[in-house]
C-alpha positions, -999 to 999 in steps of 0.1 A, spaced: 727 -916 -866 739 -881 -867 750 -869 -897 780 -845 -901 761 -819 -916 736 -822 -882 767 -814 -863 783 -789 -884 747 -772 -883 740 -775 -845 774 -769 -833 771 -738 -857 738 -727 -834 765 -720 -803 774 -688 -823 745 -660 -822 756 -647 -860 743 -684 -870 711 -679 -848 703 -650 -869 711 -664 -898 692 -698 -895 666 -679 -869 666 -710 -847 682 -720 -814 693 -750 -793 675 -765 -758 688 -794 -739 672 -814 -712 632 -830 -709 621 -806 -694 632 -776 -710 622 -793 -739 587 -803 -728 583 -765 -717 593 -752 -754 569 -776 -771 539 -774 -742 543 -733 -752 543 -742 -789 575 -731 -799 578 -746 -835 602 -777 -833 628 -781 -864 642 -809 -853 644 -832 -823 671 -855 -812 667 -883 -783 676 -913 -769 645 -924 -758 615 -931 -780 599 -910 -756 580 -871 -765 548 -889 -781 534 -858 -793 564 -851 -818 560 -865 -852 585 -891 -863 598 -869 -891 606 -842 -867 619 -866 -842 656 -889 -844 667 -914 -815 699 -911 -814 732 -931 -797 743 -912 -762 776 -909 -784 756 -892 -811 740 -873 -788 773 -858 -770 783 -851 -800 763 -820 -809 755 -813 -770 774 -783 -757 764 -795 -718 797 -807 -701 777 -839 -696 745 -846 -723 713 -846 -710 688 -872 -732 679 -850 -754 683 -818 -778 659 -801 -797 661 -770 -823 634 -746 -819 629 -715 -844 627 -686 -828 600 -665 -826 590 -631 -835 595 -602 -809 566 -599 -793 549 -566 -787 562 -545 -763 538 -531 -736 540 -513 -707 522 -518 -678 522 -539 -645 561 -545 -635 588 -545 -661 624 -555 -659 649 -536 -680 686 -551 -682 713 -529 -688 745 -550 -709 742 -583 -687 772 -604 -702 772 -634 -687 748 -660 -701 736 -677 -665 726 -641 -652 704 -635 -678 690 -675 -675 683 -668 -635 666 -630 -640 643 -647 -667 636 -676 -641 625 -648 -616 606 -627 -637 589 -656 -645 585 -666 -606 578 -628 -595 553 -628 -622 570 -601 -644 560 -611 -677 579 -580 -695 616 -582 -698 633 -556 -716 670 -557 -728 695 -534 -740 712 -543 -774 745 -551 -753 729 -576 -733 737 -612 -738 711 -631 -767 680 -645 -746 685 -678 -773 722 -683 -761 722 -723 -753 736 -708 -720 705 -691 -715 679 -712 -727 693 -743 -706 694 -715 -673 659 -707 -678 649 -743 -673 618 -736 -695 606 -700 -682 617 -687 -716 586 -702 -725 567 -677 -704 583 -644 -699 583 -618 -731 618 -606 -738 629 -577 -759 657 -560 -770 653 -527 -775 676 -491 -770 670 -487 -736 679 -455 -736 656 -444 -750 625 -464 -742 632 -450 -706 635 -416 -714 596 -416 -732 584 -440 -710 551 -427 -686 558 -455 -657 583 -447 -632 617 -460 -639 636 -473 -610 676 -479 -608 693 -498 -584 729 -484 -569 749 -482 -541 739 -451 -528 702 -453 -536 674 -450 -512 673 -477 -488 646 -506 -508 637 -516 -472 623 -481 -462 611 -465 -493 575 -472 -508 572 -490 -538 545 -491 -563 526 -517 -584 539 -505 -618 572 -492 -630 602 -502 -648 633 -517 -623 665 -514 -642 691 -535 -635 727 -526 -641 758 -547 -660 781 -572 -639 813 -549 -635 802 -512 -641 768 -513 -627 737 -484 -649 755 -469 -677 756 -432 -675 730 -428 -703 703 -447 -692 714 -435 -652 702 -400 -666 662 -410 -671 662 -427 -639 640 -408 -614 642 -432 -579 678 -449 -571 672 -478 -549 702 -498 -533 703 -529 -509 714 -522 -476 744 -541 -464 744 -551 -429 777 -568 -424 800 -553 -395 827 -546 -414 805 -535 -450 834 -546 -474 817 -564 -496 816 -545 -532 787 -558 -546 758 -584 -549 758 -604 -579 726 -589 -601 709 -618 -601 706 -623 -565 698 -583 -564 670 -590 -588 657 -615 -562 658 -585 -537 647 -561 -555 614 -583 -572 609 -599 -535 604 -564 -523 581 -552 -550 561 -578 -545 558 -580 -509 547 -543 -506 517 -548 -530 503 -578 -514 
């Protein structure tokens, strides 16, 4: 059974001021789960219906009621299981290879789906402004579906990392040089610009190459992609020119 303190506690981990606090985070779901504990994220606690996750020791691990379960679950309907990781230490930053910087992302299922393509392109660096949406949002985590486990996220002033950087630094916009057309390197740093107002005009100043998707619709009224499906683009492209 869960207790009301359990609840208080992971309903409490929705909110990233009790992330930092506690320094842990939520994940829902087997195999997001799995993914966390294959990559050996260290497990607080872990809450299931099944007896099932043999590798988890019984005194990190409680089978729990469905009802018990949707009760601390913050899925619209509860997967089998929840677990609370602690988070880990940043990571070093390096730069080489492809990087992804993210400029104030907001919404949590953006950031999920750009992590899930780094991890698919085989970006391993993601860098993220300070006004981007937290990487250990529940949101986030469950939208990863485990690549968390895999890609290297930072938050850092990006800003300025861009302006020191030594790899080319690469923006996309709406008047950029067609991505279709223009040559692409192995290395550099792709920035990718927030939901409603695109690069911020600080970072937009230490961005050398402006790269933009071409529409091809007859009657060219649609405003915008949606950045994660640019991301797609924009990684497919990279990619394809270095094979």
């Amino acid at each position: 059974m869960v207790s009301k303190n359990q609840i208080k506690f992971i309903s409490g981990l929705q909110q990233k001021k009790q992330r930092l606090i506690h320094k842990m985070f939520v994940a829902e779901g087997i195999k997001v789960v799995q993914e966390l504990l294959d990559a050996d994220f260290e497990l607080h606690q872990l809450y299931t219906t099944e007896d099932d996750f043999k590798s988890v020791s019984d005194s990190k691990k409680l089978i729990v009621s469905s009802e018990d379960l949707k009760k601390i679950s913050a899925l619209t309907t509860a997967s089998s299981c929840l677990a609370v990781f602690k988070i880990p230490e940043q990571k070093e930053l390096y730069q080489s290879g492809l990087i992804v910087a993210l400029d104030a992302i907001r919404d949590p299922g953006n950031l999920g789906t750009i992590i899930r393509l780094c991890d698919w392109f085989g970006i391993q660096q993601l860098i993220c402004s300070k006004e981007t949406v937290d990487v250990y949002n529940p949101k986030v985590v469950q939208a990863t579906m485990g690549s968390i486990s895999r890609v290297n996220v930072s938050y850092i002033n990006l800003e300025d990392f861009i302006s020191t950087t030594s790899l080319p630094v690469f923006g996309t916009f709406m008047n950029g040089e067609n991505i279709y057309s223009t040559t692409l390197p192995q290395e550099g740093i792709i920035v990718m610009g927030n939901e409603a107002n695109g690069i911020s005009k600080e970072v937009e100043n230490s961005i050398q190459h402006r790269l933009t998707i071409p529409r091809f619709g007859t009657l060219q009224k649609t405003e915008s992609l949606n950045v994660a499906t640019a991301t797609a683009i924009i990684l497919s492209e990279f990619r394809r020119v270095s094979l």
